[in-house]
C-alpha atoms as a printed R data frame, in Angstrom:
    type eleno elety resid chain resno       x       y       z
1   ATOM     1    CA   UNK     A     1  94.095 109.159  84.510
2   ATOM     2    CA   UNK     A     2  95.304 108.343  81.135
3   ATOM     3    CA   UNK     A     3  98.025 110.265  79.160
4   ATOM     4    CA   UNK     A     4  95.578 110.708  75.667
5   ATOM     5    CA   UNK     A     5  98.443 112.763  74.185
6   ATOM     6    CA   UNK     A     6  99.926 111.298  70.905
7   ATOM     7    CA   UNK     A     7 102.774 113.660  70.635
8   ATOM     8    CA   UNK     A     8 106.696 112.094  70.910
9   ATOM     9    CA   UNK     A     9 108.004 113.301  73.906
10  ATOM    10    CA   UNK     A    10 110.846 115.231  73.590
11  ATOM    11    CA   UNK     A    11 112.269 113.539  76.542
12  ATOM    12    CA   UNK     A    12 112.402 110.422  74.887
13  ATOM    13    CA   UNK     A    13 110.940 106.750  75.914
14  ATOM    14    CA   UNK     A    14 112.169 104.674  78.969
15  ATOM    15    CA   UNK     A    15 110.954 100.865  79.173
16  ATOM    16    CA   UNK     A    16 112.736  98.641  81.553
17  ATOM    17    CA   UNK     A    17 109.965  96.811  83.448
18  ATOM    18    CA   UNK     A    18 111.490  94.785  86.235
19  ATOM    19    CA   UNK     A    19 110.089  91.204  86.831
20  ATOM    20    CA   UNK     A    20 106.403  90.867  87.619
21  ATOM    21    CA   UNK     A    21 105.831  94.466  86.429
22  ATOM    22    CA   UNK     A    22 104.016  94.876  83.160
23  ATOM    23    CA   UNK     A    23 101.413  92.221  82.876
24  ATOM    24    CA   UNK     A    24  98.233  91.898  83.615
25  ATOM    25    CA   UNK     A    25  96.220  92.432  86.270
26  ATOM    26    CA   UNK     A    26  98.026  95.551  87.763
27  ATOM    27    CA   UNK     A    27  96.374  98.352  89.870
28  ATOM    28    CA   UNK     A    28  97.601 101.591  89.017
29  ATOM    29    CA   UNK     A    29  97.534 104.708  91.781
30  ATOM    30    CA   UNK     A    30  98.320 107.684  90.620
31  ATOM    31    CA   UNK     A    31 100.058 109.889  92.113
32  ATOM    32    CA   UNK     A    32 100.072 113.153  90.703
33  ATOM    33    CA   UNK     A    33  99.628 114.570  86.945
34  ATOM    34    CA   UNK     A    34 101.428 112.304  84.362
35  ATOM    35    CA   UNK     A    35 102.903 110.097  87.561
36  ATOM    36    CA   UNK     A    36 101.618 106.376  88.102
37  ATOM    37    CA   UNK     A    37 102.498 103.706  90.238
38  ATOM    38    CA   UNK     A    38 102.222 100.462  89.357
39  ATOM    39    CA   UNK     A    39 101.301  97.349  91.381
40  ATOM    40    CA   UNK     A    40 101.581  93.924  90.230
41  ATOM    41    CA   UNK     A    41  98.364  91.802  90.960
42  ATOM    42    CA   UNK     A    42  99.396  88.087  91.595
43  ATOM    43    CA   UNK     A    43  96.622  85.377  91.131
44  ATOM    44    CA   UNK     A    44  98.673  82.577  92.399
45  ATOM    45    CA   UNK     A    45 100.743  82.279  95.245
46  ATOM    46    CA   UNK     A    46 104.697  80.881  94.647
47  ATOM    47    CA   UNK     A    47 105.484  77.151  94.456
48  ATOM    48    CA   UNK     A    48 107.391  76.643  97.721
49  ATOM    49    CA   UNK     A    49 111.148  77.624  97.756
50  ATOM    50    CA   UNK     A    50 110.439  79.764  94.856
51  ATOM    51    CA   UNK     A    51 111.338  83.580  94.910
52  ATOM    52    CA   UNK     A    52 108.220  86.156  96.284
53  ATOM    53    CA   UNK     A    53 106.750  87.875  93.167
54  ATOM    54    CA   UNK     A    54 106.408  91.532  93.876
55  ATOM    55    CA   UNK     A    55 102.988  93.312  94.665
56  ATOM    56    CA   UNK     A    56  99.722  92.035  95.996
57  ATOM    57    CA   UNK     A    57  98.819  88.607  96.335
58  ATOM    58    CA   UNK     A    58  94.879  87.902  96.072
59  ATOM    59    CA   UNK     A    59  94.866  84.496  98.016
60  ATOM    60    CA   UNK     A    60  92.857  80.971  97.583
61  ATOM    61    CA   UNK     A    61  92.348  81.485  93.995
62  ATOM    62    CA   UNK     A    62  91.197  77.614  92.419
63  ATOM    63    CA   UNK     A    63  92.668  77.035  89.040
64  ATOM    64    CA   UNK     A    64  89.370  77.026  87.610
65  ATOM    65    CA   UNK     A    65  88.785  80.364  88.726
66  ATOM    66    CA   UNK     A    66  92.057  81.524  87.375
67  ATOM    67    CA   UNK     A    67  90.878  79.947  84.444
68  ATOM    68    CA   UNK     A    68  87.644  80.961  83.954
69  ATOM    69    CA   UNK     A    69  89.159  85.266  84.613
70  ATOM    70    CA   UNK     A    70  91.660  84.331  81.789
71  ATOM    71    CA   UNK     A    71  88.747  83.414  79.381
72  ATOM    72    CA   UNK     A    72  86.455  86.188  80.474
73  ATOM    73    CA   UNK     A    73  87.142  88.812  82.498
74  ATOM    74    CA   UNK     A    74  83.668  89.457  83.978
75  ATOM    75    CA   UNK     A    75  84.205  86.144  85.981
76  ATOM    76    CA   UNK     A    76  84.080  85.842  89.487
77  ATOM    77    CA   UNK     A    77  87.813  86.996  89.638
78  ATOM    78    CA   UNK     A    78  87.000  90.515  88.215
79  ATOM    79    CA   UNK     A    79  84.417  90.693  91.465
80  ATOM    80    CA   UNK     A    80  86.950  89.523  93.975
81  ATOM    81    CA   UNK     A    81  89.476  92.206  92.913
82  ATOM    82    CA   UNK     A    82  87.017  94.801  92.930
83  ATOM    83    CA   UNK     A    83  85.887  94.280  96.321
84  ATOM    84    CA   UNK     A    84  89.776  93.922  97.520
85  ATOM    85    CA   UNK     A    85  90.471  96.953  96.104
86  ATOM    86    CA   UNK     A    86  87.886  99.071  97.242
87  ATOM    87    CA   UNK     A    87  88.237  97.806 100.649
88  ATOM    88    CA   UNK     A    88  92.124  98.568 100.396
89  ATOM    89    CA   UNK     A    89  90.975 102.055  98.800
90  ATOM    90    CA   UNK     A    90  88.590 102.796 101.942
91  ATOM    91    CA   UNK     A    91  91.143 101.487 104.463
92  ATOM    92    CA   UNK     A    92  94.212 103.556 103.287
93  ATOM    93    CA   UNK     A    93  92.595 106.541 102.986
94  ATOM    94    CA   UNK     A    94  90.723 106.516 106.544
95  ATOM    95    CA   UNK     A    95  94.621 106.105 107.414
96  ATOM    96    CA   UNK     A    96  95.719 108.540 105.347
97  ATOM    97    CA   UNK     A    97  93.556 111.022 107.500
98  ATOM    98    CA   UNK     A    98  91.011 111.065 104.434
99  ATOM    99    CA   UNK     A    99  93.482 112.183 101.116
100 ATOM   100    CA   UNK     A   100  91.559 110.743  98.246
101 ATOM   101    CA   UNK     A   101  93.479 107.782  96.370
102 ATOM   102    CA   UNK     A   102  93.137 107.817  92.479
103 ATOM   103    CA   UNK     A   103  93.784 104.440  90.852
104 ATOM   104    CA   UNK     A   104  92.221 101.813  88.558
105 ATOM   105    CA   UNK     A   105  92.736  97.775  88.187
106 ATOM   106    CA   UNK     A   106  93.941  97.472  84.646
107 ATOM   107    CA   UNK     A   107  92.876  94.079  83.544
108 ATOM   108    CA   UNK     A   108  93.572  94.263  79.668
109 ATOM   109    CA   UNK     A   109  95.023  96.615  77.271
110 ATOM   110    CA   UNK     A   110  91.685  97.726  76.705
111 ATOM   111    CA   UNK     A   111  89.922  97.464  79.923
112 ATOM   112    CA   UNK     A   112  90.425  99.194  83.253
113 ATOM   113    CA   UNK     A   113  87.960  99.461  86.516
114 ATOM   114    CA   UNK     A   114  88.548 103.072  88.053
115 ATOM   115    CA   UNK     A   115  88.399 104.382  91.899
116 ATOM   116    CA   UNK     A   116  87.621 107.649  91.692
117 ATOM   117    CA   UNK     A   117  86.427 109.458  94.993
118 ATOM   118    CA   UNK     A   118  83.011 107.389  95.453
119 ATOM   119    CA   UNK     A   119  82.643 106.557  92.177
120 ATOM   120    CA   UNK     A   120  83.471 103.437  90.128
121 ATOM   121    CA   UNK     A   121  83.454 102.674  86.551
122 ATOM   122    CA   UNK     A   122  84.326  99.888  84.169
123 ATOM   123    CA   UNK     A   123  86.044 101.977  80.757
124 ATOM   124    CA   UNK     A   124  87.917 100.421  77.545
125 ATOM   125    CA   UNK     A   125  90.912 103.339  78.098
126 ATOM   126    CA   UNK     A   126  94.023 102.889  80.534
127 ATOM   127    CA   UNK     A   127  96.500 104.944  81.955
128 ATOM   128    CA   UNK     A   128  99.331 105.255  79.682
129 ATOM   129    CA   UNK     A   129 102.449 107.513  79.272
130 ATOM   130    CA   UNK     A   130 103.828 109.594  81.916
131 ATOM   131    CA   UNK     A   131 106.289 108.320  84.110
132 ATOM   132    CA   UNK     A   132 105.551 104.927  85.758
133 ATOM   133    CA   UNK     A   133 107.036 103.858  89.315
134 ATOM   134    CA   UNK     A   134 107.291 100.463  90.496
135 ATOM   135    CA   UNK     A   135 105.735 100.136  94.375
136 ATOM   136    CA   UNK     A   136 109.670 100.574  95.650
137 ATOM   137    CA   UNK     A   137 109.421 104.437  93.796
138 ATOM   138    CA   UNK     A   138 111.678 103.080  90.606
139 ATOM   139    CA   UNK     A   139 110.925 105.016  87.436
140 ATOM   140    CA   UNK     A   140 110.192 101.880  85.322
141 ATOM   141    CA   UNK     A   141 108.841 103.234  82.076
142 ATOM   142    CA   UNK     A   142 108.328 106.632  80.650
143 ATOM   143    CA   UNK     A   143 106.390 107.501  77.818
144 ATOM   144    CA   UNK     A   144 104.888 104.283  77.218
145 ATOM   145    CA   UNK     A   145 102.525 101.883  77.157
146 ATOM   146    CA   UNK     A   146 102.487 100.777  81.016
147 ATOM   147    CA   UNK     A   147 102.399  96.772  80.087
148 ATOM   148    CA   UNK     A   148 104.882  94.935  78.068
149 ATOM   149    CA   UNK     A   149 104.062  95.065  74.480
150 ATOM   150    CA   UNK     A   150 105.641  91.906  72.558
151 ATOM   151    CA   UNK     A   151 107.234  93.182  69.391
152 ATOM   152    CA   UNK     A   152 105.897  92.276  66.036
153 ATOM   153    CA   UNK     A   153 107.165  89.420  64.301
């Protein structure tokens, strides 16, 4: 799933990540060669009155869990979003009369957990490059690393 090519594209770099896109966790599907979407993972739901963050809300999270996933990413958080997303995996492809989905939880810049077909696997490379979508189908970043990257000072 990743883009390992370290070639300049000659069609140039596109970045323009729209809020909650970018930062981590995400799951990325993809959906063909060199084409991801990308799916913001929120850990905590909105204050009341506040604005919906886009993408997939993982519900009842304590702060001490969000906590302890921020410190180390093997915590019981990493467990719960495994289990949601293989469940979401199994569900939308029995509805999607059986086409295999492709995509990975990226938790880190260098950690992702992939779905591929039955298998799973924990690996220290992520999907990068290509062109990214947001879940609406927007090309959000081309080329690129698919998280914001905070420039050096």
């Amino acid at each position: 799933m990743s883009n390992t090519s370290s070639t300049p594209s000659p069609f140039g770099e596109v970045s323009k990540f729209p809020p909650g896109y970018g930062t981590f966790p995400y799951l990325i599907i993809r959906m063909q060669h060199a084409v991801y979407m990308q799916i913001p993972i929120q850990l905590e739901a909105p204050e009341p009155g506040a604005p919906k963050k886009p993408g997939i809300l993982i519900p009842n999270l304590s702060a001490e869990q969000r906590a302890a996933y921020e410190s180390n990413l093997d915590s019981e958080v990493h467990d719960l979003l495994v289990l949601h997303f293989r469940m979401w995996k199994q569900k939308t492809e029995f509805y999607n009369k059986g086409q295999k989905i492709e995509c990975c939880i990226v938790e880190a810049p260098n950690r992702a957990y992939y779905f591929k077909g039955k298998e799973e696997v924990k690996s220290k490379s992520i999907p990068h490059g290509g062109t990214l979508l947001s879940a609406t189908s927007d090309i959000i970043a081309m080329n690129v690393p698919h998280f914001i990257t905070q420039p050096n000072s």
